[in-house]
Each structure stands twice: as C-alpha cells, then as structure tokens.
C-alpha positions as CSV (number, residue, x, y, z in Angstrom):
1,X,-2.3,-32.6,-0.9
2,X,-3.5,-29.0,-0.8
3,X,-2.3,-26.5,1.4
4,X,-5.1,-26.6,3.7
5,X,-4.8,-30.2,4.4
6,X,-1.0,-29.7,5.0
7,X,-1.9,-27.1,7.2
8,X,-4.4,-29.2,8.8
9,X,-7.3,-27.0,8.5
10,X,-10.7,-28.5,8.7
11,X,-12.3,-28.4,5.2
12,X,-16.1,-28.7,4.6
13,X,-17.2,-25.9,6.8
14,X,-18.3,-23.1,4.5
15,X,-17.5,-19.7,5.7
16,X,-19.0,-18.0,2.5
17,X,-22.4,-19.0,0.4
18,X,-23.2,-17.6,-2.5
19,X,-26.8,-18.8,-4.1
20,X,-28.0,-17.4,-7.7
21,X,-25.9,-14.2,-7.5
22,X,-27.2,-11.7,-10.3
23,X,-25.1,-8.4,-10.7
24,X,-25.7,-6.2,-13.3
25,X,-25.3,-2.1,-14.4
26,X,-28.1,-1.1,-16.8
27,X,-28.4,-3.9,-19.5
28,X,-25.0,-5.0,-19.1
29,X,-25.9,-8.4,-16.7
30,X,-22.4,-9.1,-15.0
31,X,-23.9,-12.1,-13.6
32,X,-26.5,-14.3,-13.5
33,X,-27.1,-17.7,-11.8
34,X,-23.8,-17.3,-9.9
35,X,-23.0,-19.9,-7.3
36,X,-20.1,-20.6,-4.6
37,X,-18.6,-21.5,-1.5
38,X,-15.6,-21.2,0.3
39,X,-14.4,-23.3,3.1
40,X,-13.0,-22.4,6.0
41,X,-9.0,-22.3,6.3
42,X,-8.3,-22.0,2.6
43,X,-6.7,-20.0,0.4
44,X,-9.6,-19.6,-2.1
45,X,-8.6,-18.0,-5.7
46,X,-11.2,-16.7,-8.4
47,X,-10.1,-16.0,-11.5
48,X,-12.1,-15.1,-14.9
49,X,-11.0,-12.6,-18.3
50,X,-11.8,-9.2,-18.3
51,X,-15.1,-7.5,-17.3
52,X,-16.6,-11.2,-15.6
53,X,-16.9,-9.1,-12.4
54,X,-14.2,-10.9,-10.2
55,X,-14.1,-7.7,-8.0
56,X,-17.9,-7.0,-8.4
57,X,-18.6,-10.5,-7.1
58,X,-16.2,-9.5,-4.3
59,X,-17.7,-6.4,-3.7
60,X,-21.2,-8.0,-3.4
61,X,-19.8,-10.1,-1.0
62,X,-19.1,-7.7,1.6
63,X,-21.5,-4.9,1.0
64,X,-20.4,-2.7,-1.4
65,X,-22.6,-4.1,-4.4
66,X,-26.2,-4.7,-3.7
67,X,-27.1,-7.6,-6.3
68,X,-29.9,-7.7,-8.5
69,X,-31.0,-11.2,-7.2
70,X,-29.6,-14.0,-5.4
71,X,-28.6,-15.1,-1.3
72,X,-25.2,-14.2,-0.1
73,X,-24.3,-15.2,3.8
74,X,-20.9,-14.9,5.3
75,X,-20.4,-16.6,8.8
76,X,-24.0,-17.8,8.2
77,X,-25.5,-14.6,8.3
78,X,-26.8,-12.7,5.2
79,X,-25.1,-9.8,3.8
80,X,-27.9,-8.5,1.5
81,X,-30.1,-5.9,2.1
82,X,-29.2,-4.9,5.8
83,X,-28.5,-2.0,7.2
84,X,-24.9,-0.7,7.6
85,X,-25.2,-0.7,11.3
86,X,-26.7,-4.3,11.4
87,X,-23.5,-5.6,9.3
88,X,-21.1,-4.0,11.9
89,X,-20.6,-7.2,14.0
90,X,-19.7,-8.9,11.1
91,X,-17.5,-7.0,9.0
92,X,-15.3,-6.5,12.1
93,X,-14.3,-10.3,11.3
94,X,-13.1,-9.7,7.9
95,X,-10.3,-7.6,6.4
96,X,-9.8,-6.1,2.9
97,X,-6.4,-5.3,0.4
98,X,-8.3,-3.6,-2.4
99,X,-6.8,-3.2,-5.6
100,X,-3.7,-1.1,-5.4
101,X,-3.9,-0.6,-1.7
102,X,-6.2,2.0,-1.7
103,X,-4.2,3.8,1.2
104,X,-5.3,7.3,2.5
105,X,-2.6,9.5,0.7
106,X,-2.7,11.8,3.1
107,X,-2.5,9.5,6.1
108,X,0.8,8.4,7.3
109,X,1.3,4.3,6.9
110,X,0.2,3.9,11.4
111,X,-2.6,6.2,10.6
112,X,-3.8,3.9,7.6
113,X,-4.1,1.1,9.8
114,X,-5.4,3.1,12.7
115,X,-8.8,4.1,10.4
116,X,-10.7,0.7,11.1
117,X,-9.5,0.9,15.0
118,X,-10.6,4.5,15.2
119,X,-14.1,3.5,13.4
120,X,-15.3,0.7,15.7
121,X,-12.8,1.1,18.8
122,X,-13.2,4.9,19.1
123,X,-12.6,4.7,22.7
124,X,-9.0,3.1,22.1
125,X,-6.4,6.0,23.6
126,X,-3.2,6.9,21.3
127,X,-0.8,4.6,22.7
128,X,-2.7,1.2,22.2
129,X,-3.5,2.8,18.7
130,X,0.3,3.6,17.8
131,X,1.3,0.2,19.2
132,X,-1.1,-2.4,17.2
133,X,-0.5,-0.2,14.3
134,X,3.4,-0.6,14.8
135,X,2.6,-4.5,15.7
136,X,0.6,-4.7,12.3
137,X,3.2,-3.0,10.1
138,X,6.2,-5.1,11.3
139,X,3.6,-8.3,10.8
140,X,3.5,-8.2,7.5
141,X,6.8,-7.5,6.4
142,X,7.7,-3.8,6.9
143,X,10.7,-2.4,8.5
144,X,9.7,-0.3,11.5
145,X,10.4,3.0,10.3
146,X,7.7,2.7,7.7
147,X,4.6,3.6,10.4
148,X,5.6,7.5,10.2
149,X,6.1,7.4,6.4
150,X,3.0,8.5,4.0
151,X,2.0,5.8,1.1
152,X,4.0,8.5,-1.6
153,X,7.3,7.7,0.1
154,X,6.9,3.7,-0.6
155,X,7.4,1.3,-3.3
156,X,4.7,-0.5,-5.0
157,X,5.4,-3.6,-3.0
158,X,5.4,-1.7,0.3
159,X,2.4,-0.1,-0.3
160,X,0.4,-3.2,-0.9
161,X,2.0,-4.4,2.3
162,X,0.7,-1.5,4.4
163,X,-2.9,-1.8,3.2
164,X,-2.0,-5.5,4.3
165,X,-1.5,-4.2,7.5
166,X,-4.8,-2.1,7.3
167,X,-6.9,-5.1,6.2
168,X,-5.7,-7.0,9.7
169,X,-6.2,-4.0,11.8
170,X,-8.8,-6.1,13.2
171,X,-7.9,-9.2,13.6
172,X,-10.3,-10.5,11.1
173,X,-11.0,-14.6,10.4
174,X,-11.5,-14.0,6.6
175,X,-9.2,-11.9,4.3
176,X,-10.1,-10.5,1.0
177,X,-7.3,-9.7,-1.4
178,X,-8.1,-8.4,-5.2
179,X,-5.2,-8.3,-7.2
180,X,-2.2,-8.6,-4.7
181,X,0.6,-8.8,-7.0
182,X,-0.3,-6.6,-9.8
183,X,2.3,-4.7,-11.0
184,X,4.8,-6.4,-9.0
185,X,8.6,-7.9,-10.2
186,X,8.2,-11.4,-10.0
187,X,10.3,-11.4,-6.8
188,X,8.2,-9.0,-5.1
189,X,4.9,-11.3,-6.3
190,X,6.7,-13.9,-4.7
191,X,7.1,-12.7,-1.6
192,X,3.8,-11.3,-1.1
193,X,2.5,-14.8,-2.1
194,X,4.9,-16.4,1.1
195,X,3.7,-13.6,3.0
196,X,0.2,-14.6,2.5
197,X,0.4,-18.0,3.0
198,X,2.7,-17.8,6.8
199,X,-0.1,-15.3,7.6
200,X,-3.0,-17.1,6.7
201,X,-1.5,-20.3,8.3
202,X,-0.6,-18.6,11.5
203,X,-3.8,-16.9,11.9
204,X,-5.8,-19.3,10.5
205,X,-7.8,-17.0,8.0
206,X,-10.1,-18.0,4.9
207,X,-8.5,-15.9,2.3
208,X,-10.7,-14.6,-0.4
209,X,-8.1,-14.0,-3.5
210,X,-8.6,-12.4,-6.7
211,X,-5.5,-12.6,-9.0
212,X,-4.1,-13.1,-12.8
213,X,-1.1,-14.4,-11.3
214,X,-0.9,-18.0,-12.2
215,X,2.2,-18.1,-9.9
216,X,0.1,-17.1,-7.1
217,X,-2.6,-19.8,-7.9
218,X,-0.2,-22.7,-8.3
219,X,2.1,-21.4,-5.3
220,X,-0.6,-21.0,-2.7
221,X,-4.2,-21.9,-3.6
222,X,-6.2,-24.6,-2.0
223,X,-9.4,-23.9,-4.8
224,X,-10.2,-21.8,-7.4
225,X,-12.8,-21.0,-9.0
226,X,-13.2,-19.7,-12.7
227,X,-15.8,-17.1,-13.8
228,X,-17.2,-16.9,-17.3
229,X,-20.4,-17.1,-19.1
230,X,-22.0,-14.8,-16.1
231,X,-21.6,-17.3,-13.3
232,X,-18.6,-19.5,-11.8
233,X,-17.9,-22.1,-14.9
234,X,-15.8,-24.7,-12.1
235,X,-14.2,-24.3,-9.4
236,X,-11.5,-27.1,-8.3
237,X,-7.8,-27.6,-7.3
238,X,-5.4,-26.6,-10.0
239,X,-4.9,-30.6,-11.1
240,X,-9.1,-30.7,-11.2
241,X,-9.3,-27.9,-13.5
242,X,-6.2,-29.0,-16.0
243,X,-8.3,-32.0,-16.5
244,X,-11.5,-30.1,-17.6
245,X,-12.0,-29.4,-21.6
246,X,-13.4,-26.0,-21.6
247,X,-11.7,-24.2,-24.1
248,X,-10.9,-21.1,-21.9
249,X,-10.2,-22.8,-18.9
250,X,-7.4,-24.8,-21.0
251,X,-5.9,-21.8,-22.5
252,X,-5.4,-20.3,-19.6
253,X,-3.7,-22.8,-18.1
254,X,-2.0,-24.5,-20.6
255,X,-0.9,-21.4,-22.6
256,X,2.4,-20.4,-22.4
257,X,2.7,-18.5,-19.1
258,X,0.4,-21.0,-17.6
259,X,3.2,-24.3,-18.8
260,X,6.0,-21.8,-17.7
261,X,4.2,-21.8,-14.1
262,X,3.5,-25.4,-13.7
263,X,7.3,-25.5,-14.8
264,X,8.6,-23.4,-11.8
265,X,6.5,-25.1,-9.7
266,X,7.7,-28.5,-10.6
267,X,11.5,-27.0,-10.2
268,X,10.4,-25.9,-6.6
269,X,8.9,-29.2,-5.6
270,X,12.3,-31.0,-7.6
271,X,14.2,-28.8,-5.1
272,X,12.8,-28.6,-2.0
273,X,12.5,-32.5,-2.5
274,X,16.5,-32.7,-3.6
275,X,16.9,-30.6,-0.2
276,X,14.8,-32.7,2.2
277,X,16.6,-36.2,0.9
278,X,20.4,-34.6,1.1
C-alpha cells in the first residue's frame, strides 16, 4: 500500500502533464522525448545521475526553463510560452524549496517568507504579514524565535526549513522540493522527510521531489520516476522499479546504500509492527 492510498488520497487525477519535453543548452540536448505525470496527493520522486536535468525538468515545469519542444500543463493549464502576468493565478498554487534554500541573506527568516505575500498580496498590512510568517515558521518545525533571525545565524537543517516555510507562504496545493536533504546528518534527513510527509498529508499537497536520498524515496514516496537516456526511463513504486532489469536502475537500487536502505526500512516496518502487536 503506498502512502497515498494510506492517506486516502484520490489517485488518477493528474495534476502535472508533461508531453515530449525537449531541453537543451547549445548542442548539449538535456532532453528529448520526455514524458510524465503526476497524480494528485502524492509524494512524487524523480531521480536520475548527474547532468539528466532533474532540476531543469523542474525548472521547465514551473517557468523558469522555456523548453525547446514539447506540452507542459499544471492544473490543466499550460505553462509554456505565457506571459509572466498570465501565469500569476497559477503559480500562486504552488510552492518552491530550491536547492539549498535559496534564502534572501539579507532578509530576516519572517521577511523570507513574507517576499511571496508582499509580491501578490501587496495590500496585506504588517501585522497579518508578521503573523502568517510567524504561523509558517512554527509549521514547519522551527522554534519561534527563529522569525527575527537572518539565514547566517541557522544551521543547515534550519535553513532548509525556513525556505520550507517560504515555499508555503501561500498556501499552495503542489510543492516542489529539489534536493531537501542534501548535506544533511542522517537524523536531520530524517526528519525533514517526517516533516514532509505530516505536511503533505495535512494539507493535502502533490509534492514534486527531487532527491539522491534513497532513504527519502523508500521512507516517503508514492512514485518515482527515473531519468536517463534524455527522457524518464520508468517511473513506478519502489517494489515496480526493483523488478525492472535496466542496468542503472538496478545499481542504484540494489548497490550498497540502496540494500542498506531497503534494510532500515524493513527494521522500521519489523518495529513499528513489534509495537502495534505488544
């Protein structure tokens, strides 16, 4: 059973299409022929080696790649070739963590997640500002006193956390995250990986989720889809994939951090099942 089915989410309903996705800078083609979808209410991870444009595809996605060819709709409406203010409506309903945060270093943690308020509520007066920014920060897992604090004075962890906070400003249905847990202890991956799961059950979100973590793919993924060869290669639940014979796909999984995953996984499940009979 998958994590959306246990959380009940209705699966089927696709919130993002991709169709014949080509991406490329210069001669270097990134991709070509790529295809996808992702259902509403799950936890969606993509995953691919080095330079197979996990964050480009993202980045096409919502706006900030314009591809070479293909169709791309989010919500059922298309996201290539429009005009910023004609995308406005939409990208109000999703929220992004980029890599490393990307926090405004000069901004104070409340201000970063003020900045997406300020840009399409301008009208919003200081107080409701400072309050759903202090609302957000708690949210996702901060202590209080971390609204007035700039990005320099946090840890890694925290800061991923605040631009967490940032990314549901808005209240969005859809959550991109690319690379959550880099550079994070494995407690702190942990964590963030239970963070993202409570939240994307209790606001019912599509998550969106770039990551190298196998952890995070056997912990909280619904699907995910693997990118080589220019285009998405297959795209399944963890079990669907370990049964596929491409050679990359099976080293992956199958290598030595991928058995020591499906190892602590099994212990958790052994566990939590030990727990739930005593």
């Amino acid at each position: 059973m998958t994590q959306t089915e246990r959380n009940g989410k209705k699966q089927g309903d696709d919130v993002i299409v991709v169709r014949g996705l080509k991406n490329g800078f210069g001669e270097q083609i990134v991709h070509d022929g790529l295809d996808l979808n992702v259902r509403r209410g799950e936890i969606f991870g993509v995953v691919g080696g080095s330079g197979t444009g996990k964050s480009v595809l993202m980045r096409s996605i919502i706006g900030l790649q314009t591809p070479m060819a293909g169709e791309i709709e989010v919500f059922g409406e298309s996201t290539i070739e429009r005009e910023e203010i004609e995308l406005t409506d939409l990208t109000k309903r999703w929220g992004v963590l980029f890599q490393g945060g990307a926090l405004f270093s000069t901004l104070t943690v409340a201000e970063n997640v003020q900045v997406p308020l300020r840009e399409f509520y301008p009208d919003l007066d200081s107080a409701l500002l400072d309050e759903i920014a202090a609302y957000k920060v708690v949210m996702t897992g901060l202590p209080a006193d971390a609204g007035p604090k700039f990005p320099a004075e946090l840890s890694g962890g925290m800061r991923k956390r605040a631009g967490l906070a940032r990314a549901l400003a808005l209240d969005p249905e859809l959550l991109f995250l690319d690379e959550p847990t880099a550079g994070l202890d494995p407690i702190g991956a942990a964590a963030f990986d239970e963070l993202t799961a409570s939240l994307q059950k209790t606001l019912g979100l599509t998550v969106f989720l770039i990551t190298h973590d196998l952890d995070t793919l056997y912990a909280i993924c619904d699907r995910v889809a693997v990118l080589a060869d220019k285009k998405v290669i297959a795209v399944g639940t963890i079990d669907e994939l370990l049964a596929l014979d491409h050679p990359w796909i099976q080293e992956y999984f199958k290598g030595p951090r991928g058995r020591a995953a499906t190892a602590t996984i099994q212990h958790n499940k052994d566990v939590a099942k030990a727990e739930g009979t005593s």
